[in-house]
ZADRENSE-446188 format. One record per residue (C-alpha): residue in one letter; x, y, z. Coordinates in steps of 0.05 Angstrom, whole numbers, plus 32768, in hexadecimal, padded with zeros to 4 digits. Layout:
<nodes>
AXYZ
...
</nodes>
This chain:
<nodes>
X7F1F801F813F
X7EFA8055811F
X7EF7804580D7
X7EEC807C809E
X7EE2808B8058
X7F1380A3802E
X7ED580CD8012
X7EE280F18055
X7F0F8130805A
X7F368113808C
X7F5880E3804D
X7F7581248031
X7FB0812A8058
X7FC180DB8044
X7FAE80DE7FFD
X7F7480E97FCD
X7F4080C27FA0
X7F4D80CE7F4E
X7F1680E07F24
X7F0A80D67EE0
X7F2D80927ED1
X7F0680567EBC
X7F1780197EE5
X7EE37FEF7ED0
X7F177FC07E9E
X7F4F7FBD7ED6
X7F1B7FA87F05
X7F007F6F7ED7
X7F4A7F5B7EC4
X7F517F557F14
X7F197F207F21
X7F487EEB7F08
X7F7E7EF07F38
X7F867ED27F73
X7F6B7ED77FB8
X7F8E7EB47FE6
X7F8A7EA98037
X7FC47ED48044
X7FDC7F0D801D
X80017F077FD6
X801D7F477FB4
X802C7F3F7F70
X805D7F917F54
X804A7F7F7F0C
X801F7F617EE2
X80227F687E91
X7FD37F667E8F
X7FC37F937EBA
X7FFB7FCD7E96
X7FE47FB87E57
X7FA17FDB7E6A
X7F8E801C7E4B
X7F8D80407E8B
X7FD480297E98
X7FE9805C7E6A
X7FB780917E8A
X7FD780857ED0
X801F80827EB5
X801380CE7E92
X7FDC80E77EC0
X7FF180CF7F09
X804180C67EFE
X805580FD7ECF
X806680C57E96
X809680A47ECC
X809A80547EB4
X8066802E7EE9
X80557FEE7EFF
X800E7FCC7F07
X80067F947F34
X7FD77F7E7F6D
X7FD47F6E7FBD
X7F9B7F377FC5
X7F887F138001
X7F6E7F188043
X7F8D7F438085
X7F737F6480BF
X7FB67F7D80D7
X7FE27FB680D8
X80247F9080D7
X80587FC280B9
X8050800880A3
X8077801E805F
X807E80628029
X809A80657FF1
X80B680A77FCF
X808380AD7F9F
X8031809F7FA2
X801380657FA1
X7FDE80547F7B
X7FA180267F87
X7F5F800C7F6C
X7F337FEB7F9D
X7F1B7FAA7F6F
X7EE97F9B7FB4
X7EE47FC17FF7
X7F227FC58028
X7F417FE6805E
X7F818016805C
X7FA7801D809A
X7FD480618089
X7FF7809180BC
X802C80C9809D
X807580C8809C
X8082810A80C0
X806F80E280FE
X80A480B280FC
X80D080BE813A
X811680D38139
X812880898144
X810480718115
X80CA8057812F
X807F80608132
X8045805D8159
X801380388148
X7FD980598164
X7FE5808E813A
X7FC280698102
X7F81807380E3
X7F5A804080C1
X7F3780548073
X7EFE80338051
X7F0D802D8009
X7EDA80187FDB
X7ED27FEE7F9F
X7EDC800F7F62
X7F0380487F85
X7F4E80607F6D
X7F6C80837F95
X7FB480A47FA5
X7FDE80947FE2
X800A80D17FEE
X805D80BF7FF2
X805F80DA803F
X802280A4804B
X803380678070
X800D80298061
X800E7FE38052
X7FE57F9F803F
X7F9B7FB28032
X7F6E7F95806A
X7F277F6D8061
X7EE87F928064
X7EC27F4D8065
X7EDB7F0C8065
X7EDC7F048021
X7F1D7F218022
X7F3A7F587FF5
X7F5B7F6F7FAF
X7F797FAB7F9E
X7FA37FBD7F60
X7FDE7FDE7F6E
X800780167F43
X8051802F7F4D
X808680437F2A
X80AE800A7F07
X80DE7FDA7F30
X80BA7FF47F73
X80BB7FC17FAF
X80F57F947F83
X81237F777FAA
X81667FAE7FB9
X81987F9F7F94
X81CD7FC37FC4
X81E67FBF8000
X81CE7FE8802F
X81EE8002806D
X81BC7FF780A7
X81B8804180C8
X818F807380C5
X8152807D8096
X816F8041806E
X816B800680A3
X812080198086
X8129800C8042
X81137FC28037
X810D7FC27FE5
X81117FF27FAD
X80F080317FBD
X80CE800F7FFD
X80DE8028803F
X80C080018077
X80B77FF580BC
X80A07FB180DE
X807D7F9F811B
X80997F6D8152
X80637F398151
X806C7F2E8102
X80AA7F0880E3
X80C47F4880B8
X80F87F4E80E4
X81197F0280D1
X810E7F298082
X813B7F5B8099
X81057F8F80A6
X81177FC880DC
X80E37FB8811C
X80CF80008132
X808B7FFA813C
X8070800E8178
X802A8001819B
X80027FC48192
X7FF97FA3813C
X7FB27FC6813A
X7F7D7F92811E
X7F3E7FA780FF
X7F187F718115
</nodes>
């Protein structure tokens, strides 16, 4: 798989990198969390949003919307599940890592997607950037073995469990938690989670 930077223009239909913030303090508070051999994703931690530029992203990126700060850590070299949300995404690459993303618009009719229509982006360290709301993505991948951390940024309660029932038809057998629409590949376990299973093609690896 061809992999690119998302310093190249072909990131701008899937997001864009923020200028003008200073990371440096998030990034530091980030070296003491953890880096397991899977993948842990933590929606919010009180250290990271009581950081100076949580306020700067809260105004600045979300139009003074309450948001959350948290973190995916680990290590992953698959696609697994694709997901959007209805609002960006922001994130802060703590070290290098991978972004599988592919849009929304070409979800089928059905409901599912095909994987080959993904493209693979470089982001790294010290690069924020924006993931658009019509961007499908999911778990960071390695660059190295080292594994990966990123800092993540949403609005408040986002990928909390639902607290309704939902009615499995539709657009909303996709909706898996709070403001989290997602779609699961065969050869993972999402579907025992209750994940909808619509991907289609093979669960592209990096490595």
């Amino acid at each position: 798989m061809i992999i690119k930077k998302v310093t190249d223009i072909e990131f701008k239909r899937y997001g864009q990198v923020l200028k003008n913030y200073d990371c440096s303090e998030l990034i530091e508070k980030m070296a003491s969390t953890p880096l397991p051999e899977d993948v842990i994703y933590e929606p919010s931690i009180k250290e990271l949003e009581n950081l100076k530029i949580a306020e700067e992203l809260r105004i600045r990126e979300f139009g003074e919307l309450p948001i959350q700060i948290g973190y995916c850590n680990g290590n992953n070299y698959l696609l697994n599940a694709v997901e959007y949300h209805r609002s960006s995404e922001i994130n802060v690459a703590v070290t290098n890592f991978i972004l599988l993303l592919g849009f929304q618009q070409d979800i089928e009719k059905d409901y599912t997607y095909d994987t080959s229509k993904i493209q693979a982006f470089l982001v790294p360290a010290g690069t924020i950037i924006e993931v658009y709301a019509t961007t499908l993505h999911y778990a960071p991948c390695n660059v190295k073995e080292n594994g990966f951390k990123c800092v993540v940024v949403l609005p408040r309660d986002t990928n909390l469990a639902l607290e309704s029932k939902i009615e499995k038809t539709g657009e909303d057998a996709l909706l898996f938690a709070r403001n989290k629409w997602l779609i699961g590949h065969k050869d993972t376990d999402l579907g025992k989670q209750g994940a909808f299973i619509g991907l289609k093609g093979i669960n592209i690896s990096i490595k």
